[in-house]
C-alpha positions as CSV (number, residue, x, y, z in Angstrom):
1,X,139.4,234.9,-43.7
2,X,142.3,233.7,-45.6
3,X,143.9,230.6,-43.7
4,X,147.4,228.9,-45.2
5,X,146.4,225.6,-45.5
6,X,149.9,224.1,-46.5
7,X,150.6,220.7,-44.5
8,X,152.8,221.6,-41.9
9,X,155.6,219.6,-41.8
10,X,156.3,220.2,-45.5
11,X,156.0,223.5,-45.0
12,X,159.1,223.5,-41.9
13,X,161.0,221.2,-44.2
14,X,161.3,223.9,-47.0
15,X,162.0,226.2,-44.5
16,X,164.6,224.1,-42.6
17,X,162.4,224.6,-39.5
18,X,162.0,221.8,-36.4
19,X,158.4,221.6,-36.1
20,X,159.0,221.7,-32.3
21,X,158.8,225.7,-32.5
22,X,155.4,225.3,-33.3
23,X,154.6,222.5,-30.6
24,X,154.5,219.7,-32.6
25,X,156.4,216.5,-31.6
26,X,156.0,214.9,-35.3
27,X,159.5,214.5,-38.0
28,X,159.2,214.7,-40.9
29,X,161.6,212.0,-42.8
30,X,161.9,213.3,-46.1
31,X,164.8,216.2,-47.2
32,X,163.9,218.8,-48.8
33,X,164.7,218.8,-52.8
34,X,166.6,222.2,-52.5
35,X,168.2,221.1,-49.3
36,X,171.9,221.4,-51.0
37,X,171.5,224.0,-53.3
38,X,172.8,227.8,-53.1
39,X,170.3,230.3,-52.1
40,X,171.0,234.1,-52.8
41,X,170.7,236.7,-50.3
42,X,167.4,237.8,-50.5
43,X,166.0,233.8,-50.9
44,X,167.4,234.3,-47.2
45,X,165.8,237.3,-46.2
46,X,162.7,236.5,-47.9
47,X,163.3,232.7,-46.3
48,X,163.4,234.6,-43.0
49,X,160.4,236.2,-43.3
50,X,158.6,233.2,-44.1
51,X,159.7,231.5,-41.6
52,X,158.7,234.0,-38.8
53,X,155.3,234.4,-40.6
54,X,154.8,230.8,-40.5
55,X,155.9,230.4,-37.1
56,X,153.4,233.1,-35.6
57,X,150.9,232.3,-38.0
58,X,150.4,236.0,-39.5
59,X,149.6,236.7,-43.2
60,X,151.6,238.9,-45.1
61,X,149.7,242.6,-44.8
62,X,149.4,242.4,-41.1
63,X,153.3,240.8,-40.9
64,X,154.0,244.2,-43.1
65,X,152.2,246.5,-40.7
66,X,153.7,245.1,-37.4
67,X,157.0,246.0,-39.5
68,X,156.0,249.3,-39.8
69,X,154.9,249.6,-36.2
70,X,158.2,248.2,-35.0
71,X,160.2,251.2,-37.5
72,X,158.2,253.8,-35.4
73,X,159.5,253.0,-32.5
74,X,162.4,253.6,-30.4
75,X,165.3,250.8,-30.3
76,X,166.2,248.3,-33.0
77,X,163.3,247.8,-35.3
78,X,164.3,243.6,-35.8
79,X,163.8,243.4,-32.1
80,X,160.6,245.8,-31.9
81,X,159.8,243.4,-34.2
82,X,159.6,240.1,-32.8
83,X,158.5,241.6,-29.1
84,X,155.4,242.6,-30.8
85,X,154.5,239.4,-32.5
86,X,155.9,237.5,-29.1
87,X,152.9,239.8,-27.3
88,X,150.3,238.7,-29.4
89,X,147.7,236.8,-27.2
90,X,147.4,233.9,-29.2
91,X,151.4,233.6,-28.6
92,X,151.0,234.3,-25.2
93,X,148.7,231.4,-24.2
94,X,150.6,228.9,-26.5
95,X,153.6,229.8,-24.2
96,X,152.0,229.7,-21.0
97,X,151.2,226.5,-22.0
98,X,146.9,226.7,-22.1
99,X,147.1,225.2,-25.9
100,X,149.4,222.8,-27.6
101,X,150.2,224.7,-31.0
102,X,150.2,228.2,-31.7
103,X,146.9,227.2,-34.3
104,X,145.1,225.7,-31.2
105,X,145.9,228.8,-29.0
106,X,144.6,230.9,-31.9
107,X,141.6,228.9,-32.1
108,X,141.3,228.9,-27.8
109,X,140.9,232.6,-28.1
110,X,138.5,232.7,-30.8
111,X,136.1,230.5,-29.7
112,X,136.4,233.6,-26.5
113,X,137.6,231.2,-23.7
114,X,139.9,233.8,-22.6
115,X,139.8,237.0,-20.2
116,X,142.6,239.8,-20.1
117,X,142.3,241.5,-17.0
118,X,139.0,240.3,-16.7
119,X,137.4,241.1,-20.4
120,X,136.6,238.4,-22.9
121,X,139.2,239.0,-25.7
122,X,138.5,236.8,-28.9
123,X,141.1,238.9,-30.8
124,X,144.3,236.7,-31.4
125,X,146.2,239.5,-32.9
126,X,145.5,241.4,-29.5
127,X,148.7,242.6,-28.4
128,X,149.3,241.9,-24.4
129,X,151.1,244.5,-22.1
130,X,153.4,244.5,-19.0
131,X,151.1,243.8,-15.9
132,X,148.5,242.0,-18.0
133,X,146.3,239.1,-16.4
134,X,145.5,236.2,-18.9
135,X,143.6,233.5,-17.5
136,X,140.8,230.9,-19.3
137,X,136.9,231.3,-18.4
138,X,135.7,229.8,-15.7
139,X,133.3,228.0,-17.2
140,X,136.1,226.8,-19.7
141,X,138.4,225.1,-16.9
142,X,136.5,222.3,-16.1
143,X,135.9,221.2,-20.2
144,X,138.0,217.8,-21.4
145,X,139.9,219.8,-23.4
146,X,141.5,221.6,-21.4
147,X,142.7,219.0,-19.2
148,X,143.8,217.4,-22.0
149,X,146.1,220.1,-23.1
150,X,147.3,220.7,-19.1
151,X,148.4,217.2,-20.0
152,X,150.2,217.7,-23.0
153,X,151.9,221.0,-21.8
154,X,152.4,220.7,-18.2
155,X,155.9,219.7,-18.4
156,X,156.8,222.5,-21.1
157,X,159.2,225.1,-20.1
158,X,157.7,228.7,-19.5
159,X,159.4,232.0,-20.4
160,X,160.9,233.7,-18.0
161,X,158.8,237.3,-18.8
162,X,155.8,235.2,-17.6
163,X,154.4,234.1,-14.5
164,X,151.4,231.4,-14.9
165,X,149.7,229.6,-12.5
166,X,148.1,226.4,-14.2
167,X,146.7,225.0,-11.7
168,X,143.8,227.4,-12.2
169,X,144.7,228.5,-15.5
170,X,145.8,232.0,-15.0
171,X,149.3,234.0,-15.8
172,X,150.6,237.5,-15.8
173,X,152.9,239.4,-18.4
174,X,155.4,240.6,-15.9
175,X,157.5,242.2,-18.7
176,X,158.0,242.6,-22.6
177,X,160.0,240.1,-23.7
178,X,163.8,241.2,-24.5
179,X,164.9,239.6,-27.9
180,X,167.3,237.3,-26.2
181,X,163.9,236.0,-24.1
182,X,162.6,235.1,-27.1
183,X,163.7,231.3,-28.2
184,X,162.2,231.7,-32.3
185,X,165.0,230.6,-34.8
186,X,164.6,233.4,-36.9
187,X,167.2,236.3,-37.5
188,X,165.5,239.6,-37.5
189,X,168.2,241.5,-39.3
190,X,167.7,239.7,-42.7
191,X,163.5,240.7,-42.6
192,X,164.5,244.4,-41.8
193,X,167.2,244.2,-45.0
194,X,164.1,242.7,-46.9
195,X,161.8,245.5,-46.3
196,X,164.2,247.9,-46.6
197,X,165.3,247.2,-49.8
């Protein structure tokens, strides 16, 4: 499996990202080399795209095909777009708050500590739908780590398009998230110019 190993927080400094998108407290206190220098306008689109790969952790043939997905359907294909990779399940338990980073939630769901409507899904790229029931294994709740991470992320706000109850570790997709649900610094329109080119 082909994994970016880039450090991270040079990776959101060349992308002019806060590392708080992707649950990490941590600054970074160097600027970027490029950080003054004119970029044309498809290093922005392309810079875009990057940036919402990173962010969701998706390589570049599967980022390609959610893009094609999100053309085939009906309504704006930039905010088709970023609903589908908000819905992915390893998203979906990073924002209910069941993992620290989107990595660790993709890692959480892997390793099969997760049920969706009851099934063991250890597919992170598993796209979630309205009504869904997420919730950890039972046998997973009472493990350190997870108490851990209740500690870390208890306090974090949760989108409004989900209902969780962490207590016992368990949520509910009430809705698809709308574009304006969706709090990712990354503007759509430039990635649909890209790949439309």
């Amino acid at each position: 499996m082909a994994v970016n190993r880039v450090p991270v927080l040079k990776r959101c400094r060349s992308l002019g990202l806060d590392p708080i998108y992707l649950g990490i407290d941590k600054k970074s206190k160097r600027e970027s080399k490029r950080a003054n220098k004119k970029i044309s306008e498809y290093g922005l689109q392309l810079r875009e795209k990057q940036k919402a790969k990173f962010i969701y952790g998706v390589l570049e043939k599967p980022f390609r095909n959610y893009y094609e997905k999100a053309k085939r359907q009906k309504g704006q294909t930039g905010e088709n777009l970023m609903t589908m990779l908000e819905t992915r399940l390893d998203n979906v338990i990073f924002r209910m708050g069941f993992a620290r980073t989107r990595r660790e939630s993709r890692q959480v769901v892997d390793h099969k500590h997760v049920l969706v409507n009851g099934k063991c899904v250890n597919i992170p790229s598993y796209l979630v739908k309205a009504g869904d029931v997420i919730e950890i294994k039972e046998n997973s709740k009472s493990m350190t780590r997870f108490k851990e991470i209740m500690e870390v992320t208890g306090s974090r706000l949760i989108p409004s398009w989900l209902d969780v109850d962490q207590e016992n570790f368990k949520g509910t997709v009430k809705e698809l998230p709308l574009r304006e649900n969706i709090d990712v610094p990354v503007n759509e329109v430039l990635i649909v110019e890209l790949y439309s080119r």
